[in-house]
N, C-alpha and C positions, 0 to 999 in steps of 0.2 A: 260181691257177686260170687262169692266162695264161702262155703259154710262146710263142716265136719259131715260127711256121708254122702256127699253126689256123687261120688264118683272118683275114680282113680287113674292116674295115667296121663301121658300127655297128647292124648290123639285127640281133644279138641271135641271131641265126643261124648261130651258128659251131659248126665242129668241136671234141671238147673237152666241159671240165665245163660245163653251160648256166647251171645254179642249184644252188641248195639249196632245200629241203622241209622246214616244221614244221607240224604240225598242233598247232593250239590248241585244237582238243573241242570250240568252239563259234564261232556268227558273235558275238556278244558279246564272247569273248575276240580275238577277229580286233579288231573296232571299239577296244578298249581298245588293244590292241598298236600298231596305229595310230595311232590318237592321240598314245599314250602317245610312242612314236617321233616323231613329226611334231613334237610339242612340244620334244623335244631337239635338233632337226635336222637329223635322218633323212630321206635324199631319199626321201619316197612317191611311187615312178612309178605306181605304181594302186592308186586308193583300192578300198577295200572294197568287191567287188562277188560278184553270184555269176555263174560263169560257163559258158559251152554246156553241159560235159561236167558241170555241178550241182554244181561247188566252190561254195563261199566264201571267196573270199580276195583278198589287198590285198599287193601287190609293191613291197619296200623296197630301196634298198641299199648296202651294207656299206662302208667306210671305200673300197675300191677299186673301186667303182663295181659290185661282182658284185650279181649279182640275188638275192634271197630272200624266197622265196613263204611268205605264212602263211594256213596254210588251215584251214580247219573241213569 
């Protein structure tokens, strides 16, 4: 998900793949996922929440630092 020239800096703002996307069906399975994650440790950069546009969801990430959103 990172190659030589998208982009520089750490604001998450870069040219390129930004994230990934799962929908878990509910805020319930959001909270467990989390958890469940956190427990292992899984960096949770944000916890469960719901957000402006009336997600629910809680941003983890992946052995190389990529972002992945789990939403309801």
């Amino acid at each position: 998900m990172w190659r030589p020239g998208l982009g520089t800096g750490d604001d998450h703002e870069r040219y390129g793949y930004a994230h990934l996307a799962f929908a878990l069906g509910s805020p319930a399975a959001v909270d467990a996922a989390a958890d469940r994650l956190a427990a292992q440790g899984v960096a949770v950069l944000s916890r469960p929440r719901r957000t402006g546009d009336g997600y629910y969801e809680c941003v983890v990430a992946d052995p190389d630092g990529n972002r992945i959103e789990l939403v309801a």
